[in-house]
C-alpha positions in Angstrom: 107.8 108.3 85.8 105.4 105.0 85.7 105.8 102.4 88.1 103.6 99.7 87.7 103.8 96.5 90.3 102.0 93.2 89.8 101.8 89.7 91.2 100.7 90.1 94.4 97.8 88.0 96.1 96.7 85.9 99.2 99.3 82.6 100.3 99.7 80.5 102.8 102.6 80.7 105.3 105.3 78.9 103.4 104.1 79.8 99.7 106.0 81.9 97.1 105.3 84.6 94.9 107.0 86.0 92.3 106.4 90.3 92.2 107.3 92.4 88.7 107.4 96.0 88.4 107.5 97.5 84.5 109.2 101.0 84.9 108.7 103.7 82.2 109.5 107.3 82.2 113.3 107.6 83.2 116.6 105.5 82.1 116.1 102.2 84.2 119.2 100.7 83.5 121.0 104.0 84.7 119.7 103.7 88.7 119.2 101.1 91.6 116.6 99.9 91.8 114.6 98.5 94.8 111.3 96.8 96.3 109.8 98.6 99.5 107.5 97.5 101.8 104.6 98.8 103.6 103.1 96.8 106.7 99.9 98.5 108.5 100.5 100.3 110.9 104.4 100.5 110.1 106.8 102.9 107.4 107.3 102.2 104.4 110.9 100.3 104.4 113.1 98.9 101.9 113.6 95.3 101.9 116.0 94.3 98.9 117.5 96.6 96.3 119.9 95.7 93.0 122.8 98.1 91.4 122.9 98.5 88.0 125.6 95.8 87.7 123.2 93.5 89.6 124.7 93.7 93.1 121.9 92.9 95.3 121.3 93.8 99.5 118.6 92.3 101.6 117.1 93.6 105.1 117.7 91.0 107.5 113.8 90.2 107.4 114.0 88.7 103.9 117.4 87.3 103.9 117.7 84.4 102.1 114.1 84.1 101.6 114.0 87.1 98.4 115.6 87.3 95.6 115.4 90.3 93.7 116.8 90.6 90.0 116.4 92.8 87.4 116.1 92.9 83.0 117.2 96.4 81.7 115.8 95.5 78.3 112.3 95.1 79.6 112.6 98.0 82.3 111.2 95.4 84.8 112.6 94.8 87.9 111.5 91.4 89.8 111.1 90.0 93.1 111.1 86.7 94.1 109.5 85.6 97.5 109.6 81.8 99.1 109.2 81.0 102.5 106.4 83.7 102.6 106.0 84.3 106.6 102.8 87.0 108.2 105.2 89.2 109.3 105.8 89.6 105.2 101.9 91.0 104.5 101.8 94.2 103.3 101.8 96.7 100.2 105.0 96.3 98.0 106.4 98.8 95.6 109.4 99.3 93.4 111.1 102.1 92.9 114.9 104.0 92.5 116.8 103.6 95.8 118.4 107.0 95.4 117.3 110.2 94.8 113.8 109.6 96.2 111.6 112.5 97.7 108.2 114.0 99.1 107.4 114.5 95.3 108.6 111.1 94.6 106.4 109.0 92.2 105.3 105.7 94.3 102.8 103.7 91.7 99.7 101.6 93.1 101.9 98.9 94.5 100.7 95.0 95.0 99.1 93.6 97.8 100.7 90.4 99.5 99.1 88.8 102.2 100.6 85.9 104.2 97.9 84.1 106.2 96.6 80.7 107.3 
């Protein structure tokens, strides 16, 4: 299993980025799929997820402020983020929403950061 996340960077409170994450190794169309995030200090939590029909959940941090979609042909799974706030910085991975363990595969991950 390869998960690779990009997009990432340094914005402004207010500013928008736009995350991918290419998966590889297993049937990607087969499994949810979902973004995590990782604040300092804090667990890592789950912020918005997408079935394989492309029914889509948000925490009620990123409601309306992320949109997460997917492409099974590519294997990529995206993540939209407007209205970027602080409280968004962190590390933010992809990954299955089920089936996930201590042996779990996480990737690298991309760095947001959400400062004036």
């Amino acid at each position: 299993v390869q998960l690779q996340a990009s997009g990432g960077g340094s914005v402004q409170p207010g500013g928008s980025l736009r995350l991918s994450c290419a998966a590889s190794g297993f049937s990607f169309s087969a499994y949810s799929m979902g973004w995590y995030r990782q604040a300092p200090g804090k667990q890592r939590e789950l912020v918005a997820d997408i079935s394989r029909s492309g029914t889509t959940n948000y925490s009620d941090s990123v409601k309306g402020r992320f949109t997460i979609s997917r492409d099974n042909a590519k294997n990529t799974v995206f993540l939209q983020m407007n209205s970027l706030k602080p409280e968004d910085t962190g590390v933010y991975h992809c990954n299955k929403v089920y089936g996930l363990g201590p042996g779990s595969t996480w990737g690298q991950g991309t760095q947001v950061t959400v400062s004036s």
